[in-house]
C-alpha positions, 0 to 999 in steps of 0.5 A: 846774354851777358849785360857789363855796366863796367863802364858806368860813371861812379856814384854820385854825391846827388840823388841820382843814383840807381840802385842795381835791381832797378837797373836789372829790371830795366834792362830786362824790360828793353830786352823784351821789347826790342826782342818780342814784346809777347815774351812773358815778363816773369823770374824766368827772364832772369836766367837767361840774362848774366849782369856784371854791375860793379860796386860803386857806380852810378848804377850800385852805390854803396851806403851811404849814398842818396839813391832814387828810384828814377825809373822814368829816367832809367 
């Protein structure tokens, strides 16, 4: 499964920004539960899954940006 966030907005000025494993493991919980929620959750979810998350974005700031964890919105 090949997962783009290519065409998230751009990091923000505010501390709503992600920072990418957050976004990883997110993205990897909802697999899970939308695909079957007995699936282990363990490292060997990460091989199955590539990730393009691009430098920059709301999702990847670069430093010295304000960043949150935010997982409930996430």
């Amino acid at each position: 499964l090949f997962l783009d966030f290519s065409g998230s907005d751009p990091q923000t000025a505010g501390p709503v920004n992600l920072v990418s494993t957050v976004v990883r493991s997110v993205s990897l919980l909802a697999l899970v539960a939308t695909a079957d929620p007995s699936i282990r959750v363990n490292a060997g979810l990460t091989g199955a899954v590539e990730f393009t998350i691009p430098e920059g974005k709301v999702i990847s700031p670069v430093r010295p940006a304000t960043v949150n964890l935010y997982f409930p919105t996430a």
